[in-house]
VEXTORNU-588763 format. One line per 3 residues: number of its first residue (from 0); their letters; for each residue x, y, z negated of N, C-alpha, C. Coordinates in nm, 4 decimals, m for minus. Layout:
<nodes>
NUM> A> X/Y/Z/X/Y/Z/X/Y/Z  ... .
</nodes>
This chain:
<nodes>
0> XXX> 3.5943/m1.1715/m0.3159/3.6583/m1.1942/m0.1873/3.5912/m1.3127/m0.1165  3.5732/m1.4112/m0.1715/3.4903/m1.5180/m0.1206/3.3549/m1.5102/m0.0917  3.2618/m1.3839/m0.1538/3.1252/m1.4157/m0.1148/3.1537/m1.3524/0.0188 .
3> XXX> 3.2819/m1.1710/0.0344/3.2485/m1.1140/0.1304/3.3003/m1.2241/0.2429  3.3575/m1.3038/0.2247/3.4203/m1.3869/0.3235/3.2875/m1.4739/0.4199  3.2213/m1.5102/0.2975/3.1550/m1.6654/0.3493/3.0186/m1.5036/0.4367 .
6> XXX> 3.0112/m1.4000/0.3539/2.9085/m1.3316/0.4574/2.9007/m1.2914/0.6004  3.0347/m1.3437/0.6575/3.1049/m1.3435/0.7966/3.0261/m1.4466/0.8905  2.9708/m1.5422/0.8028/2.9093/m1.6796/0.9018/2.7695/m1.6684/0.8790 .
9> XXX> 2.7009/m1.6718/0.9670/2.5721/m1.6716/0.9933/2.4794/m1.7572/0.9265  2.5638/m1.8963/0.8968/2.4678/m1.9708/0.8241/2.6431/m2.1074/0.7663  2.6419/m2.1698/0.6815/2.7470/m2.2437/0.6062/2.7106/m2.3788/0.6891 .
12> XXX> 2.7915/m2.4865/0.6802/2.8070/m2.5648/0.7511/2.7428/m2.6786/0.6823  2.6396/m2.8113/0.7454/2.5484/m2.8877/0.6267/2.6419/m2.9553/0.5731  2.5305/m2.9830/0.4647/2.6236/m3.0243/0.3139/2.6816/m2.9848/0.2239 .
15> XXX> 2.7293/m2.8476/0.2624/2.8226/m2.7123/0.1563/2.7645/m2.7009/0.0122  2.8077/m2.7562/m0.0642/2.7947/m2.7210/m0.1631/2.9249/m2.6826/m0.3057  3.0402/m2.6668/m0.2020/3.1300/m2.5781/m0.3051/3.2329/m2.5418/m0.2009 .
18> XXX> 3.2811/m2.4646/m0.2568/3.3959/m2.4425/m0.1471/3.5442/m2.4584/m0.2135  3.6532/m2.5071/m0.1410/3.7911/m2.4867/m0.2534/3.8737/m2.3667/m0.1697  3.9405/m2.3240/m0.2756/3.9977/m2.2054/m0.2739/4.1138/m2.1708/m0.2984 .
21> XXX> 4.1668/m2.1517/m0.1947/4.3415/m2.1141/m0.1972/4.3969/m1.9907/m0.2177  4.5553/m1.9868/m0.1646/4.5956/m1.7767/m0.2317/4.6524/m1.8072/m0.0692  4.7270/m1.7071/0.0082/4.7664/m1.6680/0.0944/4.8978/m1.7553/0.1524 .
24> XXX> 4.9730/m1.8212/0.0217/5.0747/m1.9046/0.0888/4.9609/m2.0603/0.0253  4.8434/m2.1116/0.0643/4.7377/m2.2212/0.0834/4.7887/m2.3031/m0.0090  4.8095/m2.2607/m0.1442/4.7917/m2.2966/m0.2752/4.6867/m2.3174/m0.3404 .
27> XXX> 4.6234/m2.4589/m0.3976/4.4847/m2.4673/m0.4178/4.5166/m2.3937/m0.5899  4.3668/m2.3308/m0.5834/4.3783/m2.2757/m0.6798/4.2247/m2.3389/m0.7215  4.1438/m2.4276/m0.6879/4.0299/m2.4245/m0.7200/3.9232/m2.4084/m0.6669 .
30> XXX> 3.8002/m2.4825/m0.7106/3.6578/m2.5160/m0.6339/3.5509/m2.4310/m0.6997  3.4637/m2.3576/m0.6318/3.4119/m2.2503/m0.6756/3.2182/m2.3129/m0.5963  3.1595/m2.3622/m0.6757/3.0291/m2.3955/m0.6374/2.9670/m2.2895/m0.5779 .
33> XXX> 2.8964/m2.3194/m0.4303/2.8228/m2.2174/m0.4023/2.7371/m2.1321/m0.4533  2.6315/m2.2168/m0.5382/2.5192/m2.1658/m0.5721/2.6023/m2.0456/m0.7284  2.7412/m2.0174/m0.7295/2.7545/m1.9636/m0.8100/2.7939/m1.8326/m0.7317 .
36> XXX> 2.8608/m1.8207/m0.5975/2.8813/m1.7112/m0.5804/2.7744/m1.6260/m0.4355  2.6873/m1.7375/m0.3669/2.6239/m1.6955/m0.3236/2.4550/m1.6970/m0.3673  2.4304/m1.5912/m0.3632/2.3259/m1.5376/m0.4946/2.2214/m1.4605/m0.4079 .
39> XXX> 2.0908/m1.4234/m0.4680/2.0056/m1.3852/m0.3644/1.9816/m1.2241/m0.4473  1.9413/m1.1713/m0.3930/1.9068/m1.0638/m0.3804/1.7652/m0.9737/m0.3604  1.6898/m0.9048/m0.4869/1.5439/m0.8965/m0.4787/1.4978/m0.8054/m0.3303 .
42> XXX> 1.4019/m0.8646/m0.2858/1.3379/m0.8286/m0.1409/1.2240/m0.7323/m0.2028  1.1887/m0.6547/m0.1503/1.0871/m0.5337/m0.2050/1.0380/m0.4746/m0.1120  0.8807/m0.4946/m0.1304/0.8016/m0.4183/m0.0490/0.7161/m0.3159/m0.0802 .
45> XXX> 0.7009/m0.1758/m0.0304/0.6828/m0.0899/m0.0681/0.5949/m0.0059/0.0159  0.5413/0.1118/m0.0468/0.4186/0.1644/0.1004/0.3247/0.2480/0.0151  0.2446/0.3685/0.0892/0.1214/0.3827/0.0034/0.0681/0.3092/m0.0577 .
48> XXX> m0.0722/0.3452/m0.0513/m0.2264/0.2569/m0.0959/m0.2819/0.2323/0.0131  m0.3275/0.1083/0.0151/m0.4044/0.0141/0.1437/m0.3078/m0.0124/0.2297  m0.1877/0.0350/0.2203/m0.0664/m0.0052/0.3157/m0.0404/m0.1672/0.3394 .
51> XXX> m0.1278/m0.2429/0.2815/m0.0495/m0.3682/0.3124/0.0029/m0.4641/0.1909  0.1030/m0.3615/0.1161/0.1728/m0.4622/0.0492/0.1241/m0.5506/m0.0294  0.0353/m0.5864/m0.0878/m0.0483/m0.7082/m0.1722/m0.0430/m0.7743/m0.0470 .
54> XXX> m0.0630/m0.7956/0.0344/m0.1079/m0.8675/0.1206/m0.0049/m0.8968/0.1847  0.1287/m0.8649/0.2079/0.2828/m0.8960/0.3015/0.3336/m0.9944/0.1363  0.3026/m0.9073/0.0094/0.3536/m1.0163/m0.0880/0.3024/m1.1533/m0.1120 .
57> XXX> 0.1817/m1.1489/m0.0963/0.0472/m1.2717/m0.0552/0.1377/m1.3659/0.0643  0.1137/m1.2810/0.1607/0.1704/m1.4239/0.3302/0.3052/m1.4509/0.2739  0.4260/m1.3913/0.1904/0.5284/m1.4502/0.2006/0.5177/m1.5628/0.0709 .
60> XXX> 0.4855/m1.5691/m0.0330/0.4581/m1.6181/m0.1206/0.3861/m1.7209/m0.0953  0.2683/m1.7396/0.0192/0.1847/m1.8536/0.0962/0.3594/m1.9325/0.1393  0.3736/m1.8524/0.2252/0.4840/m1.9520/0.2985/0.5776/m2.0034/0.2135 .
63> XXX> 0.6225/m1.9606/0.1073/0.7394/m2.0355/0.0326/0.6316/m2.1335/m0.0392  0.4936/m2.1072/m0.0814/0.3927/m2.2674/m0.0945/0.4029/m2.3860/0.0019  0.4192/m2.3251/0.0905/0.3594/m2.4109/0.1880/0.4864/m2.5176/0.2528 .
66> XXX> 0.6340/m2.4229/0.2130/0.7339/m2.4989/0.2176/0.7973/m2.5703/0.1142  0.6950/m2.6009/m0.0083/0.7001/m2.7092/m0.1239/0.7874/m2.6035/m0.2229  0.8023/m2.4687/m0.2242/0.8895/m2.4169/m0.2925/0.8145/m2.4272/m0.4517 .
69> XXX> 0.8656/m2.3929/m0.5894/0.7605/m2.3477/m0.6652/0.8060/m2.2256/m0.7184  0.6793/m2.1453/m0.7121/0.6243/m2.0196/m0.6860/0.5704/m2.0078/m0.8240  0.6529/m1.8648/m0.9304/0.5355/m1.8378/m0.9634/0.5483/m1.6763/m0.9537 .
72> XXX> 0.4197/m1.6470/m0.9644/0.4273/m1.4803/m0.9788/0.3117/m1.3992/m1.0800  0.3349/m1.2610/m1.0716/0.3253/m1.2166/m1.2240/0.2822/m1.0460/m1.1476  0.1933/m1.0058/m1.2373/0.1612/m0.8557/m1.1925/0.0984/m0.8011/m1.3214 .
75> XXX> 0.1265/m0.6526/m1.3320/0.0960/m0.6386/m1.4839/m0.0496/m0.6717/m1.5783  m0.0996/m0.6555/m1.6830/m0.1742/m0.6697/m1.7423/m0.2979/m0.5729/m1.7063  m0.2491/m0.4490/m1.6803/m0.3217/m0.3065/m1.6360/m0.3834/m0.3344/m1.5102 .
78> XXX> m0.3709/m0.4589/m1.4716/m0.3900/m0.4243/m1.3013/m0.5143/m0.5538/m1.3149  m0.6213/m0.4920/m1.3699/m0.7591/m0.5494/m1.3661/m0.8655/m0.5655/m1.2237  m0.8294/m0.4305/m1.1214/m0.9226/m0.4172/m1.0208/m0.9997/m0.5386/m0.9561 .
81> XXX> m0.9526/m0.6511/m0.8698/m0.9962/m0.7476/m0.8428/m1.0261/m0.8802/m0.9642  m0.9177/m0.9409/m0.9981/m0.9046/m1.0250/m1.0503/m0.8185/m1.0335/m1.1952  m0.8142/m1.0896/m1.2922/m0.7437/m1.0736/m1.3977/m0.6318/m1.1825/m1.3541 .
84> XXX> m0.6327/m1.3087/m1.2771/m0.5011/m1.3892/m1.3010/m0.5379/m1.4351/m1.1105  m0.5639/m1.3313/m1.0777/m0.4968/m1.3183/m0.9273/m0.4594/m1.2147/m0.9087  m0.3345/m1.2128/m0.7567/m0.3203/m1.0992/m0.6969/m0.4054/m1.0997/m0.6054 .
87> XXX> m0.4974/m0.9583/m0.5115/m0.5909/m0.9437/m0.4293/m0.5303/m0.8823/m0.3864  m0.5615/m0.8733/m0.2478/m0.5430/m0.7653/m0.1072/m0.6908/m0.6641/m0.1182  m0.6444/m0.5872/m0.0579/m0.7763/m0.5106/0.0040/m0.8958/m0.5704/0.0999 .
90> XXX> m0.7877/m0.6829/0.1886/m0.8561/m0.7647/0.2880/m0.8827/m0.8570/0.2198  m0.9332/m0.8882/0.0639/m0.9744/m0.9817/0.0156/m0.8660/m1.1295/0.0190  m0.7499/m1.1142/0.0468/m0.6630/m1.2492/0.0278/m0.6281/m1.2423/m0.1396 .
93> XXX> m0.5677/m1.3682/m0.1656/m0.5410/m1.3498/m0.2580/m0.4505/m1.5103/m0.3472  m0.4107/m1.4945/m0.4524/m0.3457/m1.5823/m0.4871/m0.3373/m1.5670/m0.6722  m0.3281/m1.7160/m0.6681/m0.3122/m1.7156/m0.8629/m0.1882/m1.6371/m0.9060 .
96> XXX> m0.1932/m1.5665/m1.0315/m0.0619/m1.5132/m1.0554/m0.1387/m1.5201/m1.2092  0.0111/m1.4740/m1.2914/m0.0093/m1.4269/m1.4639/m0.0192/m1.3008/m1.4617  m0.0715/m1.2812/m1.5834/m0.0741/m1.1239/m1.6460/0.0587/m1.0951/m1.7237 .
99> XXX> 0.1459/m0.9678/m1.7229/0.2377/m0.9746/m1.8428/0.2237/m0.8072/m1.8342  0.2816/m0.8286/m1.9950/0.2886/m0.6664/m2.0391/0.4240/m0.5814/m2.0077  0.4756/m0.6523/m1.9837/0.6765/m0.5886/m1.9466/0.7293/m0.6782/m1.8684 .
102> XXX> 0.8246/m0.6770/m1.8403/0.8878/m0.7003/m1.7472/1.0230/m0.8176/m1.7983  0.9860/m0.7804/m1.9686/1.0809/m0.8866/m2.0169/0.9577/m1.0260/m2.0390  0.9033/m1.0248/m2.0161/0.7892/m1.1193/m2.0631/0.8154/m1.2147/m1.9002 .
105> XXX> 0.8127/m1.1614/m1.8083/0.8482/m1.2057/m1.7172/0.9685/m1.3458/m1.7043  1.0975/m1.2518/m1.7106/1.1842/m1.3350/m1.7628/1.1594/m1.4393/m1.8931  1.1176/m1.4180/m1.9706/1.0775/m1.5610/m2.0288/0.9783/m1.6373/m1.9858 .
108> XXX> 0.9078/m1.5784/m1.8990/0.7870/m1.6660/m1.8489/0.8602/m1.7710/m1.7314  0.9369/m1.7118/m1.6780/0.9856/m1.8373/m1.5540/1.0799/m1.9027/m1.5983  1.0292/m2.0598/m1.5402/1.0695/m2.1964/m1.5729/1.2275/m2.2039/m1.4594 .
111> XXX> 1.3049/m2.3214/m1.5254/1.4262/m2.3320/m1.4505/1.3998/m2.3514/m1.3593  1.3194/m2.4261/m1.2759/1.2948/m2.5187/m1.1723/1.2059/m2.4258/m1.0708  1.1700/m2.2464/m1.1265/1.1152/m2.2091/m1.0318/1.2340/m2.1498/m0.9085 .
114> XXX> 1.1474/m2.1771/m0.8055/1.2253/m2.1049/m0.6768/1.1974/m1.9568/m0.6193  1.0873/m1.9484/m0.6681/1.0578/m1.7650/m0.5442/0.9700/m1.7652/m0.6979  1.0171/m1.6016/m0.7220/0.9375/m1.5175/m0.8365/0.8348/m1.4321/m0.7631 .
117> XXX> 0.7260/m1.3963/m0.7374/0.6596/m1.2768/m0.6872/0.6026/m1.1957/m0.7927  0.6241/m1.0235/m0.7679/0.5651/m0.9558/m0.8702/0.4860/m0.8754/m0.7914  0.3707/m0.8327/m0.8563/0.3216/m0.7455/m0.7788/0.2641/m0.6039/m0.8936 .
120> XXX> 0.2394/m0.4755/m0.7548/0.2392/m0.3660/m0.8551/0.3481/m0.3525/m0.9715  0.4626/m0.3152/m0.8908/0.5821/m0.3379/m0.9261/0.6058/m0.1817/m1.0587  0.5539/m0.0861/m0.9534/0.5628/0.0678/m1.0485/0.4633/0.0794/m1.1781 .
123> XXX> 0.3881/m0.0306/m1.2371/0.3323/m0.0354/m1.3231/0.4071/m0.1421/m1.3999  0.5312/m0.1685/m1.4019/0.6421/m0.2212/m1.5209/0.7280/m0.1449/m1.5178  0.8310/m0.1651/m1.6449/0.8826/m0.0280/m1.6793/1.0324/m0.0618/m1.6415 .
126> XXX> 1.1114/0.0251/m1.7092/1.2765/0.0767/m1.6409/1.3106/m0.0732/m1.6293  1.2806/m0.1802/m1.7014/1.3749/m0.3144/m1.7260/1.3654/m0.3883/m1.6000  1.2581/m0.3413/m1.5175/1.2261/m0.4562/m1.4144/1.3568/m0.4866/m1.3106 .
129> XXX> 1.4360/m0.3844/m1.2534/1.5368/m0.4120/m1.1614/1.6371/m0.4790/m1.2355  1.6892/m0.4544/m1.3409/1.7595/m0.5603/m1.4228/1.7204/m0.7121/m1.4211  1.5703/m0.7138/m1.4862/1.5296/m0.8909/m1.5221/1.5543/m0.9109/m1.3379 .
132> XXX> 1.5020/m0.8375/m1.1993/1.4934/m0.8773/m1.0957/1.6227/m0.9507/m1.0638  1.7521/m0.8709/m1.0783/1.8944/m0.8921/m1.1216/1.9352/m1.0155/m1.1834  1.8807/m1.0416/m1.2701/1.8933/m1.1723/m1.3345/1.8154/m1.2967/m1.2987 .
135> XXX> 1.7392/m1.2503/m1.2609/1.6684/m1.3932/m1.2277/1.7246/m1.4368/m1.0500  1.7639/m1.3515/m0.9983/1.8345/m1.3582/m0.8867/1.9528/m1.4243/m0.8681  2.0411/m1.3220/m1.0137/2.1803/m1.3932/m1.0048/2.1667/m1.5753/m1.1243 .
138> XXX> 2.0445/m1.6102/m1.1372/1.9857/m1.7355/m1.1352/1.9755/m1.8348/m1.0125  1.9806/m1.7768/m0.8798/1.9215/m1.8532/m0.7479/1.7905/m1.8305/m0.7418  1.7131/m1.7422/m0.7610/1.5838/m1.7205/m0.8003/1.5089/m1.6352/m0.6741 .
141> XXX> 1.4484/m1.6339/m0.5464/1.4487/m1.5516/m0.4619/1.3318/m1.4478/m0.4809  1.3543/m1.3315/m0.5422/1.2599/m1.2384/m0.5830/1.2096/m1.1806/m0.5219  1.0463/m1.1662/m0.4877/1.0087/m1.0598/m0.4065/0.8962/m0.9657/m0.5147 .
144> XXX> 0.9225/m0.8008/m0.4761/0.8257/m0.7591/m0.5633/0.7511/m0.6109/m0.4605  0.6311/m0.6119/m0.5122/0.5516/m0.4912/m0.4516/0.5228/m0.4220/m0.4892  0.5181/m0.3173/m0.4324/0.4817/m0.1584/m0.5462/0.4898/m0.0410/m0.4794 .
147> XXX> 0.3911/0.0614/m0.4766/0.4385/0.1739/m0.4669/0.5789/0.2235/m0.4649  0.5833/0.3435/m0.3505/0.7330/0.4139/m0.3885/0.7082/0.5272/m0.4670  0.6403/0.6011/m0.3841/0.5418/0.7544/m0.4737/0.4342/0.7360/m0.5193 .
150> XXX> 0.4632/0.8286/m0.5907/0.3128/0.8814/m0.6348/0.2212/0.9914/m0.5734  0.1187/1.0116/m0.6149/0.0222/1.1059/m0.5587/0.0676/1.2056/m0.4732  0.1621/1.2770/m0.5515/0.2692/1.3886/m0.5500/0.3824/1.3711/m0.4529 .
153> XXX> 0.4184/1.2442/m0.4135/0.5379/1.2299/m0.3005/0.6356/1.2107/m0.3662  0.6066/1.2251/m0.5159/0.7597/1.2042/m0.6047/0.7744/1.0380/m0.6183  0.8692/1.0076/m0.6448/0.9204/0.8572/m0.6766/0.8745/0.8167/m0.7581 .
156> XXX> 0.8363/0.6535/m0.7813/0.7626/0.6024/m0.8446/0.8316/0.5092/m0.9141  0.8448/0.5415/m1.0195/0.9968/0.4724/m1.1105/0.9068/0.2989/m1.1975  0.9236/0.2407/m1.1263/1.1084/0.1438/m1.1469/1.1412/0.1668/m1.0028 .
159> XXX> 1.0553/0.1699/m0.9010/1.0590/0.1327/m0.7464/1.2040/0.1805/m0.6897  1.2470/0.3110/m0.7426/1.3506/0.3509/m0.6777/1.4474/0.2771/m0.6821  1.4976/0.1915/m0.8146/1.6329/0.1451/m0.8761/1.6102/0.0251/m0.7462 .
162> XXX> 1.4741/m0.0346/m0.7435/1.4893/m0.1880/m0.7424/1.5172/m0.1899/m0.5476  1.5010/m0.0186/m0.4917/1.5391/m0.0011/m0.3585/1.6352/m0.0263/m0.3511  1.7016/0.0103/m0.4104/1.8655/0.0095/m0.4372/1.9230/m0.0538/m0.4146 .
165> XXX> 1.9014/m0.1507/m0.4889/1.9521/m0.3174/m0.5169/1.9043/m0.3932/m0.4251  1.7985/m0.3766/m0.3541/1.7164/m0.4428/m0.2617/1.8108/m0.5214/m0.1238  1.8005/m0.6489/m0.0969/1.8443/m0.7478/0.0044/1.7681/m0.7126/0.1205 .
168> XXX> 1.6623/m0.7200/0.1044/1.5471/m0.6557/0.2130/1.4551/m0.6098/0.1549  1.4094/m0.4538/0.2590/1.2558/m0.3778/0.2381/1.2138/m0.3373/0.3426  1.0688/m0.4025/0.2920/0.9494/m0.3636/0.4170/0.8975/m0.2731/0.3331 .
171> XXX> 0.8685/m0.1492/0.4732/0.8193/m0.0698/0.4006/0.6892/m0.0080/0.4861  0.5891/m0.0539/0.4349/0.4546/m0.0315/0.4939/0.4005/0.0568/0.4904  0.3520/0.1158/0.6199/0.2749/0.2545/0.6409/0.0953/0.2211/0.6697 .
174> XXX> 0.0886/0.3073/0.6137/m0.0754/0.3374/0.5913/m0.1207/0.3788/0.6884  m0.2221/0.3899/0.7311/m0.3312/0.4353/0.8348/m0.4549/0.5110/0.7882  m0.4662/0.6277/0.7622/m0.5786/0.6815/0.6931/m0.6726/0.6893/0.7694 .
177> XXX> m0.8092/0.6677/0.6974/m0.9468/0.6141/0.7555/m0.9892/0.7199/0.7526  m1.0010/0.8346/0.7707/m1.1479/0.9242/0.7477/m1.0807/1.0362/0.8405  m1.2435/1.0736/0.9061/m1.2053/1.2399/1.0399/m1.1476/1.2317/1.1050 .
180> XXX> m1.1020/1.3575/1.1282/m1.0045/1.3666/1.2745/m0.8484/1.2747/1.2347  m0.7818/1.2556/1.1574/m0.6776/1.1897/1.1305/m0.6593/1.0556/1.1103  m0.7728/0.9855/1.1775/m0.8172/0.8497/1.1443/m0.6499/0.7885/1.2320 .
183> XXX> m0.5734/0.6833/1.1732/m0.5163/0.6104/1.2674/m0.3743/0.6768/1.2429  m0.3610/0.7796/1.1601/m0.1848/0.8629/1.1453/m0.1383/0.8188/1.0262  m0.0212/0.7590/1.1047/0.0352/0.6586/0.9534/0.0318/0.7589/0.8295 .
186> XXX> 0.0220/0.7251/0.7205/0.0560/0.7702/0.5564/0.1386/0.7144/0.5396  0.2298/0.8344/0.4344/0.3137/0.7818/0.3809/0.3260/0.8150/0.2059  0.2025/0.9026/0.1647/0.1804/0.9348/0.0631/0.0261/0.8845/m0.0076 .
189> XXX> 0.0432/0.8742/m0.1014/m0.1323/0.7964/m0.1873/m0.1597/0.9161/m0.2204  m0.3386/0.8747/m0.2055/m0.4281/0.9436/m0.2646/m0.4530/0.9367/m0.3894  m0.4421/1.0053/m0.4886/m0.5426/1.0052/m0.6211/m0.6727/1.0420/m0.6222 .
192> XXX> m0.7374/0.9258/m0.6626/m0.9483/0.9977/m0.6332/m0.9378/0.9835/m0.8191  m1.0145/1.1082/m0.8508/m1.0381/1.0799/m0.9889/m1.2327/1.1649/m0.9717  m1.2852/1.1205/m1.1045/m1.4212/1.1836/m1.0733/m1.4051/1.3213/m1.1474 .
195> XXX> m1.5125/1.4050/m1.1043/m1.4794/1.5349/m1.1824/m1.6625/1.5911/m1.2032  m1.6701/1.6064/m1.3356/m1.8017/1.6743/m1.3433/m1.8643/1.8309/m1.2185  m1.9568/1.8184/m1.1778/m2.0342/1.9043/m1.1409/m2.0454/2.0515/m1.1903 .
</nodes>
């Protein structure tokens, strides 16, 4: 009743850091710390391939640097293409991150004192990820993660769906395919290139 309450005001009044809490005939019943019932919620960005998202997870992750936050972030082990302990854009940006194999490795990897988690290549960790996202959230933890929604096929790209779900905010980035007559028409589905003998 109190979080849906305090979600009525646009922003809490300075200094708030608990609120006290009465019943209907303004009987104190007790002080309820903010940071316990207002809680953040994982932000998720999502899109084809070349859509962007390394690179929307990159600028927001810059900006919570740049506002003294500490940042750390994490993308799987599998995800060798550019860099082994960066995330890369297509447009060549990029930023330090860890390697982990699951998604529980994650959660033990972040320190109390971190503020913004970033994950990237979100559909290459497995079912646990919207949970640990969940938890490290209902920590004060402001999560952002990137990933595919589909696959090749247009089908869903699992963890991505759950963590829509749950999601506080999603950007969801459309592609622009480069080649022929269709140059410039958003995508909303990835390509698979694989090689194939002659």
């Amino acid at each position: 009743v109190v979080s849906r309450y305090l979600r009525r005001f646009d922003e809490l009044p300075d200094h708030t850091d608990q609120v006290f809490v009465v019943d209907r005939n303004d009987r104190f019943k007790g002080v309820l710390p903010i940071n316990l019932i207002v809680v953040n919620e994982p932000e998720v960005v999502v899109g084809s391939m070349f859509s962007g998202k390394s690179e929307e997870l990159i600028r927001r992750l810059r900006r919570a640097q740049i506002a003294k936050q500490k940042v750390q972030i994490f993308k799987p082990v599998i995800d060798t293409r550019y860099a082994d302990d960066h995330i890369v854009s297509h447009s060549d940006m990029r930023i330090g991150s860890t390697n982990v194999r699951n998604s529980d490795e994650v959660i033990r990897l972040v320190e109390d004192d971190t503020e913004v988690v970033g994950i990237d290549e979100g559909q290459f960790f497995d079912h646990e990820l919207p949970a640990v996202c969940n938890i490290l959230a209902d920590r004060g933890k402001r999560v952002i993660v990137a990933g595919l929604d589909q696959d090749y096929l247009g089908k869903p790209f699992e963890p991505m769906p759950q963590l829509l779900a749950i999601a506080e905010y999603i950007t969801d980035c459309a592609d622009a395919v480069r080649s022929g007559d269709m140059a410039d028409v958003p995508s909303i589905e990835s390509l698979r290139i694989v090689e194939v003998e002659p």
